[in-house]
C-alpha positions in Angstrom: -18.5 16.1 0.5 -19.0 19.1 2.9 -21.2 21.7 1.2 -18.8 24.2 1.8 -16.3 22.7 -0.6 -18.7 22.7 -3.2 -17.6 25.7 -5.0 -13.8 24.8 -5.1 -14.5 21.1 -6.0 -16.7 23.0 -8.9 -13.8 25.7 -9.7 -11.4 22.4 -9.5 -13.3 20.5 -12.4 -13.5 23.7 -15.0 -9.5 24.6 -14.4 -7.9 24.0 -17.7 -5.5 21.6 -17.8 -2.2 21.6 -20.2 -1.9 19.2 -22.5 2.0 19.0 -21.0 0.8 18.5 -18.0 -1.7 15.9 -19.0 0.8 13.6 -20.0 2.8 14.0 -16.5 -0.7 12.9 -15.2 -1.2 9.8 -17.3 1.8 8.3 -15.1 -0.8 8.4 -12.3 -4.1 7.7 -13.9 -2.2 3.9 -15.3 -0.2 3.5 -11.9 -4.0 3.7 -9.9 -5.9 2.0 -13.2 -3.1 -1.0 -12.8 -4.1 -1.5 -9.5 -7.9 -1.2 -9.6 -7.9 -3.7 -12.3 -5.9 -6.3 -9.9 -8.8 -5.1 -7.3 -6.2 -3.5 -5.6 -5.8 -0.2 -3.5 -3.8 1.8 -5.3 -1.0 3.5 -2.4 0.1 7.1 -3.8 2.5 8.8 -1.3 3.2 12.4 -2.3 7.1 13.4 -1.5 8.9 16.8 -0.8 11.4 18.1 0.7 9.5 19.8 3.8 5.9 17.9 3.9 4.8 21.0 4.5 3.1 22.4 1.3 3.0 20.9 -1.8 2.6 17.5 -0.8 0.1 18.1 1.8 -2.4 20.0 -0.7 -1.5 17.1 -2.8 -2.1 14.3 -0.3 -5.9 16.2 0.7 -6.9 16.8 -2.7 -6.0 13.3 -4.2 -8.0 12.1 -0.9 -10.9 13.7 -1.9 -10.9 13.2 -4.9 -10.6 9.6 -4.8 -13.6 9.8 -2.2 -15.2 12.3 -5.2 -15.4 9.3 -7.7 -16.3 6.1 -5.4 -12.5 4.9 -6.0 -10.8 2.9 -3.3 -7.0 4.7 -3.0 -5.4 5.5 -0.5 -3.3 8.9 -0.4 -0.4 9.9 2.0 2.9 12.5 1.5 6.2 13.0 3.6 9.3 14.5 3.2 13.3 14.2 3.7 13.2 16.8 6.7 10.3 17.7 8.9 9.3 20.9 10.0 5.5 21.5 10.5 2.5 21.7 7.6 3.1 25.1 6.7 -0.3 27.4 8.5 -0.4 29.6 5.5 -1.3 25.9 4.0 -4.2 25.4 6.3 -5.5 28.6 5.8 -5.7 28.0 2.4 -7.4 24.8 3.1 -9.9 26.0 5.5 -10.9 28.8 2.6 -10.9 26.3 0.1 -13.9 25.1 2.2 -12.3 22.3 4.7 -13.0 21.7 8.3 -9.5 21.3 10.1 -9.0 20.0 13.8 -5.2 20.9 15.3 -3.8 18.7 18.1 -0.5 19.6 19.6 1.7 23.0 18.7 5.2 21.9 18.1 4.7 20.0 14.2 1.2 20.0 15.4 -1.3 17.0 13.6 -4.4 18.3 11.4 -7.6 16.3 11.4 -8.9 17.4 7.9 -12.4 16.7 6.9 -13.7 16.9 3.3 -16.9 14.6 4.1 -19.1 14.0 7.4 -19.0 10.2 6.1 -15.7 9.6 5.9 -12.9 9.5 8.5 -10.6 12.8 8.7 -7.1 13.4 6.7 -4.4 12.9 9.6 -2.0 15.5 8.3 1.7 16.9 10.1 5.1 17.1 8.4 6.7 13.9 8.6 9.4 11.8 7.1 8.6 9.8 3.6 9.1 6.5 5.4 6.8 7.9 9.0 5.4 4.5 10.5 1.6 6.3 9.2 3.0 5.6 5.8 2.7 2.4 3.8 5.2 -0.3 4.2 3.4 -2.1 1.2 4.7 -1.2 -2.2 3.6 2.3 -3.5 4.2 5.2 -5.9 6.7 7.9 -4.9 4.7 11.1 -6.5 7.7 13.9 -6.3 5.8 16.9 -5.8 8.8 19.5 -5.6 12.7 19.5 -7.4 14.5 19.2 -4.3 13.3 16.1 -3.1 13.2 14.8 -6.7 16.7 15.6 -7.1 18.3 14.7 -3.3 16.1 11.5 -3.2 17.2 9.2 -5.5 15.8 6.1 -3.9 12.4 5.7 -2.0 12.2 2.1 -0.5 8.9 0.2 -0.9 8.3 2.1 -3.9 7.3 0.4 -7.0 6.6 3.6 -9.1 8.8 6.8 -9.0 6.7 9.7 -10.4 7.9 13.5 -10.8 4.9 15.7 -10.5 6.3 18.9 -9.6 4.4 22.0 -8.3 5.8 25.8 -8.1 5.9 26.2 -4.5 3.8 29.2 -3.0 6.3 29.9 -0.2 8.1 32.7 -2.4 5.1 34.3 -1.6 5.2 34.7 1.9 4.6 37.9 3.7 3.5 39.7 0.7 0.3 41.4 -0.3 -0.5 38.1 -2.6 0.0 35.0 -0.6 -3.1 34.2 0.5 -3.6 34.7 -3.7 -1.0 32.6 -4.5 -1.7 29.8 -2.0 -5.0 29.3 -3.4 -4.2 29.2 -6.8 -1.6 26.5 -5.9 -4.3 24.2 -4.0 -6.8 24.4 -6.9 -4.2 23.6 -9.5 -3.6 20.6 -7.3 -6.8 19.8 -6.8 -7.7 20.1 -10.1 -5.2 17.6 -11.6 -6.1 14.9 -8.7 -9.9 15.2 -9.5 -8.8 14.6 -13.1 -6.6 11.6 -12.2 -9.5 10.2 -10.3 -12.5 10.8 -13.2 -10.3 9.2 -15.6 -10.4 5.8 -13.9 -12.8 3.1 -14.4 -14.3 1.0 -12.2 
């Protein structure tokens, strides 16, 4: 991991989590614990509407994570619209500790590094179903209501999941986003680093 994401990977592991929310998380921890045990890579692709919050901190944390604990997953996210990955986002990201590349300016792509080992998050707003998404089957992890709700049917997915975040963009433009952006990657981050210590190898 890049030392500078020490401290939030640290702040990540001693966030409480609910005991509600544990059991939303136990969904994930048997989908990836099925597929390690067939000495497969587990495929989790992170939905919402925009692919331009939620499911991008999503996506990066549960990347990392995975990297984190030695376990061989695979971690993507899309949407049912595109627009761009949201900059207040990747500000959040970069704070959090992150080294971010940017190529392009319209829906612009994201190289986003969490180790100097390991190759770069590829991360823009896309569709669920983007040709940089797995064709192979998967499980749809519904990060927001929307796309939960509008959504009914992801193809190629074996495994629907609702794992639904409050999303920070009510925020924006007031004195407490960049607040409220960080609290809603380390809740993320948090819950992926606990989906990933409670598999076994």
């Amino acid at each position: 991991m890049l030392v500078k994401l020490d401290s939030s990977i640290e702040k990540a592991l001693k966030k409480p989590i609910s005991k509600d929310r544990k059991k939303l998380l136990q969904k994930v921890i048997e989908y990836v614990q099925e597929k390690v045990d067939l000495h497969q890579t587990p495929l989790l692709n992170f939905i919402c509407t925009h692919n331009s919050r939620r499911s991008q901190f999503s996506q990066i944390w549960a990347q990392t994570a995975a990297a984190y604990y030695g376990i061989d997953a695979q971690a993507y996210s899309g949407g049912i619209e595109i627009t761009a990955f949201n900059e207040r986002a990747i500000a959040s990201l970069k704070r959090n500790g992150f080294e971010i590349d940017t190529q392009g300016e319209l829906n612009p792509k994201y190289r986003i590094h969490f180790s100097s080992k390991t190759a770069p998050v590829i991360a823009f707003s896309k569709l669920f179903d983007d040709k940089i998404n797995p064709i192979k089957p998967f499980a749809a992890i519904m990060t927001c209501d929307h796309a939960d709700e509008n959504c009914p049917l992801i193809p190629s997915s074996e495994k629907r999941i609702s794992l639904q975040y409050e999303d920070p963009k009510r925020f924006d433009a007031t004195p407490q986003e960049a607040e409220k952006y960080d609290e809603r990657s380390l809740q993320i981050a948090s819950e992926m680093f606990y989906i990933f210590k409670n598999i076994s190898r």
